[in-house]
C-alpha positions in Angstrom: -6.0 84.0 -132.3 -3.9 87.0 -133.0 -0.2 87.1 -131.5 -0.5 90.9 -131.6 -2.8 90.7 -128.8 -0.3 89.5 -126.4 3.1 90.7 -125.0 6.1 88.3 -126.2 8.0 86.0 -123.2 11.2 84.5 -124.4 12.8 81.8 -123.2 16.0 81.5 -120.9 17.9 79.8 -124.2 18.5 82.8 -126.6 16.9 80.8 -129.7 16.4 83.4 -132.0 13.6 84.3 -134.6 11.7 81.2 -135.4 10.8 80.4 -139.4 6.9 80.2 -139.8 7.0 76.2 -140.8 8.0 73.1 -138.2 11.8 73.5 -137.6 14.1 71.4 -134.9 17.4 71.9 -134.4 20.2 72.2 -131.2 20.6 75.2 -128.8 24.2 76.1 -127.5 23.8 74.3 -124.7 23.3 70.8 -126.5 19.0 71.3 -125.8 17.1 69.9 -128.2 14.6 72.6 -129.8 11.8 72.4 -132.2 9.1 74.9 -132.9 6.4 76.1 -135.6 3.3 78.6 -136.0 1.0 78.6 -133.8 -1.9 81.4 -133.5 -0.3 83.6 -135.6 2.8 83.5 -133.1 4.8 80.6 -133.2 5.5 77.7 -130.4 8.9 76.1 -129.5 10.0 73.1 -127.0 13.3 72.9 -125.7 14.4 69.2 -124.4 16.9 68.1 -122.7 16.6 64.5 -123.5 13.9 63.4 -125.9 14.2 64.6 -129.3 11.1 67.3 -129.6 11.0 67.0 -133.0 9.1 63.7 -132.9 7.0 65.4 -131.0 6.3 68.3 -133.2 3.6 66.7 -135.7 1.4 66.1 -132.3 1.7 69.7 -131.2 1.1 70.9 -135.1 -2.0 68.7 -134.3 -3.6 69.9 -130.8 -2.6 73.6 -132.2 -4.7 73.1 -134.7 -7.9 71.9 -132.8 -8.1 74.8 -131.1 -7.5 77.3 -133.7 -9.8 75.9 -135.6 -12.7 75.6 -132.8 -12.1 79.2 -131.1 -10.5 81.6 -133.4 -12.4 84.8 -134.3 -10.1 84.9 -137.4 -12.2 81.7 -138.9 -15.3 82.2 -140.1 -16.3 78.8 -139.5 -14.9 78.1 -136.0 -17.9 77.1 -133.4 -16.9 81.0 -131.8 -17.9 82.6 -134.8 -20.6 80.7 -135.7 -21.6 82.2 -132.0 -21.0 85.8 -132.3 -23.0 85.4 -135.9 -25.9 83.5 -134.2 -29.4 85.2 -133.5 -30.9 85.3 -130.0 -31.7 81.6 -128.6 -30.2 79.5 -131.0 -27.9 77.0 -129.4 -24.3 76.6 -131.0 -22.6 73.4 -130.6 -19.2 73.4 -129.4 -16.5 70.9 -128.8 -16.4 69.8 -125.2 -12.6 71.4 -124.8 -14.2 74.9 -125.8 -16.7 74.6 -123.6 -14.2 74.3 -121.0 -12.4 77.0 -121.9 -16.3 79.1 -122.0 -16.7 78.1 -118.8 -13.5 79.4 -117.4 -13.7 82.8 -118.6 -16.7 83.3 -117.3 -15.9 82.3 -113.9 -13.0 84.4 -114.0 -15.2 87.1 -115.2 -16.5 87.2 -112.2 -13.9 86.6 -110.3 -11.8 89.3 -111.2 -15.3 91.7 -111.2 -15.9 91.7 -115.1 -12.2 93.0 -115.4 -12.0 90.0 -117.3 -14.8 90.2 -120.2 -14.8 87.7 -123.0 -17.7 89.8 -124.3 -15.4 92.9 -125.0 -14.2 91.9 -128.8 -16.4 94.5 -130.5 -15.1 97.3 -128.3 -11.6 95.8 -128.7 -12.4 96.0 -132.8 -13.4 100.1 -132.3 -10.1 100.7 -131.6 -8.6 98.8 -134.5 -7.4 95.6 -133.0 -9.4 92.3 -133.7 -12.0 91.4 -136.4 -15.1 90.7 -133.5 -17.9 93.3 -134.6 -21.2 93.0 -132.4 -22.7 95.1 -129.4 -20.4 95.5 -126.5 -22.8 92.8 -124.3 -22.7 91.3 -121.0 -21.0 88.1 -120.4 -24.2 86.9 -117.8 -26.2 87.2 -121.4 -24.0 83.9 -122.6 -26.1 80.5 -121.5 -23.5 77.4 -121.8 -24.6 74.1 -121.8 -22.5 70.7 -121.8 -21.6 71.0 -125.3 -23.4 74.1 -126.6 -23.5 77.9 -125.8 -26.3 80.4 -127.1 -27.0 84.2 -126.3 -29.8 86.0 -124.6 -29.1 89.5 -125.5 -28.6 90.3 -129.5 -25.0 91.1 -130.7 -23.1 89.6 -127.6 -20.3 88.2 -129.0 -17.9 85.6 -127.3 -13.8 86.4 -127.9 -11.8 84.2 -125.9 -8.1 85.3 -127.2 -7.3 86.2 -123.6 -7.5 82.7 -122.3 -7.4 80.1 -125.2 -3.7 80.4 -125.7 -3.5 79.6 -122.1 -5.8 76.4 -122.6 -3.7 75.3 -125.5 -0.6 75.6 -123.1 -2.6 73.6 -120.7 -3.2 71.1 -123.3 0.0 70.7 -124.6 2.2 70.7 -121.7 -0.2 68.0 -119.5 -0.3 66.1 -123.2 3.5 65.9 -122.9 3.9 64.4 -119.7 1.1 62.4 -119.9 3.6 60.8 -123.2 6.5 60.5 -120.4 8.3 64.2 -120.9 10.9 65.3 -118.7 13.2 68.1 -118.7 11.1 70.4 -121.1 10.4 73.9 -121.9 7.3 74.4 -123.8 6.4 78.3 -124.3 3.6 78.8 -126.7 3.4 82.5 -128.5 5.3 83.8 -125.0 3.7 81.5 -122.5 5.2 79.4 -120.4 5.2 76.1 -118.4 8.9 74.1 -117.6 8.5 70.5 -117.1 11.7 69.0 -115.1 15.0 71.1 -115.2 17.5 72.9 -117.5 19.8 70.4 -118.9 22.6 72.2 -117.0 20.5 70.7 -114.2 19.5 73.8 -113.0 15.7 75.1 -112.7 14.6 76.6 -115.7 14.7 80.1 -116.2 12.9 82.5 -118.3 13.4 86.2 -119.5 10.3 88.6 -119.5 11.1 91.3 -122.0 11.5 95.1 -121.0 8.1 96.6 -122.5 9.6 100.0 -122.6 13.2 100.1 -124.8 12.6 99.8 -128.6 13.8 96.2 -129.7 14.5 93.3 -127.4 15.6 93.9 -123.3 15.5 91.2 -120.6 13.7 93.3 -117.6 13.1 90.2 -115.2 14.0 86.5 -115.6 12.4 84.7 -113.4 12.1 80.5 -112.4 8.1 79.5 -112.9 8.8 76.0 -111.4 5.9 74.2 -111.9 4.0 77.2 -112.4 2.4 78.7 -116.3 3.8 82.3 -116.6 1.7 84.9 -118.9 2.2 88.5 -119.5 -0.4 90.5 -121.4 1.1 94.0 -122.2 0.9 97.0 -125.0 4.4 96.6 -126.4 3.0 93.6 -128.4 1.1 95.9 -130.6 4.5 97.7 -131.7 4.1 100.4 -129.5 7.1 101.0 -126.8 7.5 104.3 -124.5 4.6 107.1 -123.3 1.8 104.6 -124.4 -1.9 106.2 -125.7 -3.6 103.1 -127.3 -3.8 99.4 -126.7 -5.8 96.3 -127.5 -6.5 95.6 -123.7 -9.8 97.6 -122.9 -10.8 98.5 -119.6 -14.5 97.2 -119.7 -15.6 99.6 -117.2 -14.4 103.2 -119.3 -14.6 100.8 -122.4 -11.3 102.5 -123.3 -7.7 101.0 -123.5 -6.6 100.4 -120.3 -3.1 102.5 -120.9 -2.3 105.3 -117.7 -0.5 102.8 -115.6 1.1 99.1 -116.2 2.9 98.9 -119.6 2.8 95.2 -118.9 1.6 92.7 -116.3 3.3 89.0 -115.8 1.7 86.0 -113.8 2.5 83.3 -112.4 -0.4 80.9 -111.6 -1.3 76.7 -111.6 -2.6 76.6 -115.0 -1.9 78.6 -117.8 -5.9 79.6 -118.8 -5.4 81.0 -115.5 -2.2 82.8 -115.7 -3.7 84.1 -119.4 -6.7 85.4 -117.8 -5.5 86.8 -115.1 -2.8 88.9 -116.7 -5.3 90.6 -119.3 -7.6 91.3 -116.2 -4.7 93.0 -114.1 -3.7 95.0 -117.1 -7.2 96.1 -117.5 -7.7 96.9 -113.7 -5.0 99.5 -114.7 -4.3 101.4 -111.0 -6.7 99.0 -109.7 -4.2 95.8 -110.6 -1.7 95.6 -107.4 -4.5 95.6 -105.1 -6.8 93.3 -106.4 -3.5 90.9 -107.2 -2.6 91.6 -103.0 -6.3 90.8 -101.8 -6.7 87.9 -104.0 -3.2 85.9 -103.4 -2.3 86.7 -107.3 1.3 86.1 -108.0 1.8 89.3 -110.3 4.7 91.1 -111.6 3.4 95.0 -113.1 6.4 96.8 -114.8 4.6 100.6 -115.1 4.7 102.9 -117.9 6.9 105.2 -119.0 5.3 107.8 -116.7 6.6 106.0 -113.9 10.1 105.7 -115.2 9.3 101.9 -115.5 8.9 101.5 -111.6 7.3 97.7 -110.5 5.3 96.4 -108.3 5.5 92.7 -107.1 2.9 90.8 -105.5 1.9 87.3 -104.2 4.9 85.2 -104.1 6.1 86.9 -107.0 9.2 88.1 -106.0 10.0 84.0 -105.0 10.6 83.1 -108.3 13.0 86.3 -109.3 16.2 85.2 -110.1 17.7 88.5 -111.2 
């Protein structure tokens, strides 16, 4: 999964840039932080007990398993294996995948087919992605228990908008599950806290300004025990009056630019918090009302048209801390 696809969230500690192998070491505060690559990004965990770096070869690990089951970049990942696939012939894919299958597509519907894990070709047209196939519809994808096939030829499955939030999923349940507390695990600018700062305080965590060349806190907010996404154009190394972008509006099929420069969310899980903020962004005008009539915890910071104006919703504004 491509890294340039998302907007980058750092983390309250200022940590840095990361090496691209495993690293650990201590934060100014006396946290305990260790991080590697992940997705073409790169994942950290900052502790403010256990020592993450015996932790880190198990997160190397789960990283792994679902890069290698649902990347688009891996020719022989169960994904592409799909999109390469003629009409009616079942796929087999890992039970965790099919999970993840099964959650887009409900939130494709939920959010109205804002949300279309069939929109990789289009997304490739415009020069971001390697998914080539017909621009399809998502009800043309038939999942079973532990297999997925097509009814239409050249749907294609991409599922970069949502697997990262899975992994977070994964990874942060996997670490309490092992007895974690007091943890910050943010995986290519995702985010779920486990415990508290080990200040004692709640953690905190800086969403970047989408607009200023370089690096700019705009918002640091407290998720709690809440994931916190932001999908946004500034990841793609574009910054100011915006014209292109990865995230596609599936109902113009072109990039949803005109309105948000980048949309934050705060939801339970983080396939949902993922999801949600690629659908938002795509929504473009559309965004703040859907996110009101829907109870969507959303933070849109709008383009440079708008002299970076925002628009909170849900309980959003809850969690601000400055």
């Amino acid at each position: 999964m491509d890294e340039t696809r998302r907007n980058m969230i750092l983390g309250g500690l200022a940590l840095g840039l990361m090496p691209n192998a495993g690293w650990s070491g201590t934060g100014a505060t006396g946290a305990r932080i260790a991080g590697g690559p992940a997705f073409g990004s790169t994942w950290r965990l900052v502790s403010g007990g256990r020592d993450p770096a015996l932790i880190s070869p198990w997160i190397s690990h789960q990283i792994a398993a679902v890069d290698a089951a649902m990347s688009p970049y891996r020719q022989t990942s169960p994904l592409s294996r799909f999109n390469r696939a003629e009409v009616g012939q079942e796929i087999a894919v890992p039970a965790p995948m099919a999970h993840v299958v099964r959650t887009a597509l409900e939130i494709h519907q939920a959010t109205e087919g804002a949300f279309d894990p069939t929109i990789g070709p289009q997304v490739q047209r415009f020069g971001f992605g390697p998914i080539t196939g017909q621009v399809g519809s998502a009800e043309a994808i038939v999942l079973g228990a532990e297999s997925v096939r097509k009814q239409v030829p050249g749907v294609t499955l991409d599922l970069c908008g949502i697997a990262k939030g899975f992994a977070l999923d994964l990874l942060a349940d996997g670490l309490v599950a092992q007895g974690a507390e007091d943890m910050l695990l943010e995986l290519g600018g995702e985010v779920r806290a486990i415990g508290r700062h080990p200040s004692g305080r709640p953690w905190q965590v800086a969403i970047e300004d989408p607009l200023v060349p370089g690096f700019a806190v705009h918002t640091i907010v407290t998720p709690g025990a809440l994931a916190l996404a932001t999908s946004g154009h500034r990841a793609n190394g574009v910054s100011g009056d915006i014209a292109l972008s990865h995230v596609i509006d599936p109902g113009s099929t072109r990039p949803a630019v005109g309105f948000a420069a980048s949309v934050s969310v705060l939801a339970p899980t983080g396939m949902e918090a993922d999801a949600m903020a690629t659908a938002l962004l795509a929504m473009g005008a559309g965004g703040p009302a859907f996110a009101r009539a829907n109870g969507v915890s959303a933070l849109f910071i709008l383009d440079a048209a708008t002299a970076g104006q925002t628009v909170m919703t849900g309980d959003f504004a809850d969690h601000v801390v400055a």
